[in-house]
C-alpha positions as CSV (number, residue, x, y, z in Angstrom):
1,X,-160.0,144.8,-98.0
2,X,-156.9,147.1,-98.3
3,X,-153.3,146.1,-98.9
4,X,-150.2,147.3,-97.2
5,X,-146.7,146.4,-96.9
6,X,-145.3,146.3,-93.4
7,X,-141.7,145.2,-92.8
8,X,-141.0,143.0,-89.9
9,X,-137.8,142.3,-87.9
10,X,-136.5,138.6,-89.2
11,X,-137.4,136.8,-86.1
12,X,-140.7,138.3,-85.5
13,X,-141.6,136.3,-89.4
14,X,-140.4,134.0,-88.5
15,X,-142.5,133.1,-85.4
16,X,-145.2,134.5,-87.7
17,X,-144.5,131.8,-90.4
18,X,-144.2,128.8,-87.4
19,X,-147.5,129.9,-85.7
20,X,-149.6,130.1,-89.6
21,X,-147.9,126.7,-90.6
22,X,-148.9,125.3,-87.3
23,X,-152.5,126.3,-87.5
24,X,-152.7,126.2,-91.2
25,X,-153.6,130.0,-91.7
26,X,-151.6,132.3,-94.3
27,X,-149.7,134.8,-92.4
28,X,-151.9,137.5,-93.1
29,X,-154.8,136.1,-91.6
30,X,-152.5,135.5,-88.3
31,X,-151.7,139.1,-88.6
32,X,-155.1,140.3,-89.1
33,X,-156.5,137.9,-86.0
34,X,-153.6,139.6,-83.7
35,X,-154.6,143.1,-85.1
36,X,-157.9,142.4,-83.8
37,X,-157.4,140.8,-80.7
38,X,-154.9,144.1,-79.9
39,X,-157.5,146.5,-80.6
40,X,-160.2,144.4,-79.0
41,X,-158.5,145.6,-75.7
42,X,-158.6,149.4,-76.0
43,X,-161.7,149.5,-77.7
44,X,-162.3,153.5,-76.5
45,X,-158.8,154.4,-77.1
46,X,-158.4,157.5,-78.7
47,X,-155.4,158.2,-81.6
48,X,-153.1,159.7,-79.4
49,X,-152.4,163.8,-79.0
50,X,-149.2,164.9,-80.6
51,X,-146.9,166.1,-77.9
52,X,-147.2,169.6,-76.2
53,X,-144.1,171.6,-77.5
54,X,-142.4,173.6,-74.6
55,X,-143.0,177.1,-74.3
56,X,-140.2,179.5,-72.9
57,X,-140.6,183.0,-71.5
58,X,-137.2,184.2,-71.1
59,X,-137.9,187.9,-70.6
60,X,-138.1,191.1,-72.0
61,X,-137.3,191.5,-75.7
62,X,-134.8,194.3,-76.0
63,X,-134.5,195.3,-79.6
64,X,-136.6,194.5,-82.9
65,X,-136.1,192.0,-85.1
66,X,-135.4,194.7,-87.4
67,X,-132.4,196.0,-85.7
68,X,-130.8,192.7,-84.5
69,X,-128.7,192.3,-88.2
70,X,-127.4,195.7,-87.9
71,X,-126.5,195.4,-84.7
72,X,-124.8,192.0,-84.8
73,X,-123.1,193.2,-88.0
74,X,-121.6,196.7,-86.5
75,X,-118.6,195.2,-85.1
């Protein structure tokens, strides 16, 4: 079993805390049972795709990249 640290907004624990004393569970074995149950319903999900970055074609280039300090520095 692995250990992490996750920080949870204050009244999220707290219903977390309510619910484990109620069924007399520790917390983390509520928050492993939800984990499951969660991932129980997308059991063919795949990680999700990082998103596509836009691509622009805005036309013809006009000078090199080699010119362009010159040329902004001229004036």
């Amino acid at each position: 079993m692995q250990k992490i640290q996750v920080l949870l907004p204050d009244p999220l624990m707290s219903r977390l805390r309510q619910y484990a004393e109620h069924e007399d569970l520790p917390v983390s074995e509520v928050i492993r049972r939800a984990s499951e149950t969660w991932l129980a319903r997308y059991p063919d999900a795949a990680p999700p795709r990082s998103p596509k970055v836009p691509v622009f074609h805005l036309g013809k280039i006009w000078m090199d990249a080699e010119d362009m300090r010159d040329s902004f520095y001229a004036q």
